[in-house]
C-alpha positions as CSV (number, residue, x, y, z in Angstrom):
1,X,30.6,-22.1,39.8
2,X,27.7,-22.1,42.2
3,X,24.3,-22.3,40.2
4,X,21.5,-19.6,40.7
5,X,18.4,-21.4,41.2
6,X,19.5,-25.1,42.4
7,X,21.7,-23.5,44.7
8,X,19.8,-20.4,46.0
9,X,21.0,-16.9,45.4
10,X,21.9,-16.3,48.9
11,X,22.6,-18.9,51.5
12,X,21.0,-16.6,54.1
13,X,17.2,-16.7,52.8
14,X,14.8,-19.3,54.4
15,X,13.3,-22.5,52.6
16,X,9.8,-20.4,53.1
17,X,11.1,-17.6,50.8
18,X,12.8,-20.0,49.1
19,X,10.1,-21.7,47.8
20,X,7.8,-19.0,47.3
21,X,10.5,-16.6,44.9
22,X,10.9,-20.5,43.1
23,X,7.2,-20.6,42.8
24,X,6.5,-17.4,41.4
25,X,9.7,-17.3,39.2
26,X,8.2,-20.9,37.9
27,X,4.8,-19.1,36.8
28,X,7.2,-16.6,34.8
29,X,9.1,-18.7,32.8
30,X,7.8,-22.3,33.2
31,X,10.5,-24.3,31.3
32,X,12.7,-23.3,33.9
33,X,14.1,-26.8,35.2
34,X,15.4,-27.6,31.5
35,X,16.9,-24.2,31.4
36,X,19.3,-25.1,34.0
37,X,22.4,-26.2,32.9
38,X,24.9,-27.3,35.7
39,X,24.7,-31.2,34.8
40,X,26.0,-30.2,31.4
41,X,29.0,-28.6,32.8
42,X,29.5,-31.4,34.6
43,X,29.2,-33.9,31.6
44,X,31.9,-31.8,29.8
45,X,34.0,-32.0,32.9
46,X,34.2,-35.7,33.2
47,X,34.3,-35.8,29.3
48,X,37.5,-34.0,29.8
49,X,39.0,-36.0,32.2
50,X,39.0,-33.4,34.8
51,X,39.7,-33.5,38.7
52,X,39.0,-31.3,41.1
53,X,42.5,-30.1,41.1
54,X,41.7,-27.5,39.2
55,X,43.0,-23.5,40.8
56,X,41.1,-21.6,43.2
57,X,39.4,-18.3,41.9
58,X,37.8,-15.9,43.5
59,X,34.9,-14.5,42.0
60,X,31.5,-13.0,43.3
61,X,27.8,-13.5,41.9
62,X,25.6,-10.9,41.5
63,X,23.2,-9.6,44.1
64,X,19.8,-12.2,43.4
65,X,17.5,-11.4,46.5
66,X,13.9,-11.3,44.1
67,X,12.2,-11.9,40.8
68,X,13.7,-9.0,39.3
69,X,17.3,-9.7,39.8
70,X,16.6,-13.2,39.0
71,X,15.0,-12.5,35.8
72,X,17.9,-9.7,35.1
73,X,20.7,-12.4,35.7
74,X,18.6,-15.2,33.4
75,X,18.2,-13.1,31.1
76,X,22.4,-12.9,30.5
77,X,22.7,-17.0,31.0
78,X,20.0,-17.1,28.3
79,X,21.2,-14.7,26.3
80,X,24.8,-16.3,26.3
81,X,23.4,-19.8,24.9
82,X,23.3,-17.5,21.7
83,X,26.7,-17.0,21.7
84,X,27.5,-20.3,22.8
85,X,26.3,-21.5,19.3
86,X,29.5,-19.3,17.8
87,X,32.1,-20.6,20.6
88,X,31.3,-24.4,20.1
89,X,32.2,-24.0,16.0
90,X,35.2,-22.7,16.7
91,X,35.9,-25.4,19.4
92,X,35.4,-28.1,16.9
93,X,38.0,-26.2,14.3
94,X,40.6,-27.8,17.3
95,X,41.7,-31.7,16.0
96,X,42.2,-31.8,19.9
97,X,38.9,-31.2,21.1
98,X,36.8,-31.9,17.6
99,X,35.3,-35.3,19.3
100,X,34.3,-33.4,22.3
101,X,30.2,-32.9,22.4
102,X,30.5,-29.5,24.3
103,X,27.1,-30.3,26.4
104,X,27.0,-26.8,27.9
105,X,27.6,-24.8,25.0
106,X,25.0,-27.4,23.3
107,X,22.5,-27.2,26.2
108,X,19.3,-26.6,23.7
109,X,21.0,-28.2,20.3
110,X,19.2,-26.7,17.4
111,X,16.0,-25.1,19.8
112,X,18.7,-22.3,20.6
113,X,16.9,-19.6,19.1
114,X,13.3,-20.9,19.8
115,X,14.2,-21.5,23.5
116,X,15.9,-17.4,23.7
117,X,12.6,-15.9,21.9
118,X,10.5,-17.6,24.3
119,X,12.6,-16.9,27.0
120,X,12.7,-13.0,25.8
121,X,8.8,-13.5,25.5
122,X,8.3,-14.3,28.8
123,X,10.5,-11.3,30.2
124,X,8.5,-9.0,28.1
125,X,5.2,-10.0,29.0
126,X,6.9,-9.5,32.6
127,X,8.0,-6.4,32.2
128,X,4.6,-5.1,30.8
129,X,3.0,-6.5,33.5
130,X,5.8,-4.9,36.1
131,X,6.5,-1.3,34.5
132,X,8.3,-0.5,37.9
133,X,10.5,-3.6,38.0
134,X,12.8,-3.0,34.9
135,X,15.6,-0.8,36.3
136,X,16.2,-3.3,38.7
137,X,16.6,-6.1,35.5
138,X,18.9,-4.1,33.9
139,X,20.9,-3.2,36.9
140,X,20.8,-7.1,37.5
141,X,22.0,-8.1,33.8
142,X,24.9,-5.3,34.3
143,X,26.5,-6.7,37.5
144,X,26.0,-10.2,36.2
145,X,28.0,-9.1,33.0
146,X,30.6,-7.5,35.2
147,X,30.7,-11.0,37.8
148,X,31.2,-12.9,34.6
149,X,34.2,-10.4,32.8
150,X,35.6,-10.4,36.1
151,X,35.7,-14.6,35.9
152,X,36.9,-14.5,32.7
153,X,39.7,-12.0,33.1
154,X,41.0,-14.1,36.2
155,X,41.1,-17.4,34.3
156,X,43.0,-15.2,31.5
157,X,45.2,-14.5,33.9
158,X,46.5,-17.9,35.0
């Protein structure tokens, strides 16, 4: 799954507005290079023994053209790590997979709760800051739910 911000949300933007939505979204959550989390995935995936041979599914990511989609989209990745917490005990309830560290659903260890309150701080002070900008955040955080539901339905369905 393509990542948001080491990727870039759309292939067609230039490096110049590249670098300037990174810039400003780095001066609204600064933390935000330890809140990525694609090397984790890829830690569990060679934990796991896993190939590339895995199926092909289609799936679409939300619409991330500025801050305020950005900041609606994090806010459902950040949001998840809490739920995370949940999935990884009963993971470890599995004799199979109870020696398995489960990096991504571990990405902040025991800071889980201090890392989403300071994440949710940050959005807030945003959203003071940008009255106008939180329709757009919401609507962001909804199609990002809906992206993700549809991903998980289609794995459900293999």
């Amino acid at each position: 799954m393509p990542t948001l911000l080491q990727d870039g949300c759309t292939s067609s933007q230039n490096l110049k507005n590249e670098y300037l939505r990174l810039t400003e979204i780095h001066k609204i959550i600064p933390d935000l290079a330890e809140r990525l989390k694609t090397s984790l995935l890829q830690k569990d995936i060679q934990e796991l023994n896993i190939n590339n041979a895995s199926p092909t599914i289609n799936y679409t990511i939300p619409e991330c053209t500025n801050i305020n989609q950005l900041l609606g989209i994090l806010y459902v990745l950040e949001g998840s790590t809490l739920g995370a917490q949940f999935i990884t005990k009963q993971l470890k309830t599995n004799k199979n997979l109870s020696n398995l560290s489960f990096h991504f659903y571990n990405g902040y260890t025991k800071f889980t709760i201090e890392k989403w309150e300071t994440f949710k701080n940050w959005q807030n002070k945003y959203g003071q800051q940008h009255l106008n900008s939180n329709k757009e955040i919401i609507t962001a955080a909804n199609s990002c739910f809906t992206c993700l539901m549809k991903l998980i339905n289609s794995y459900t369905k293999l």
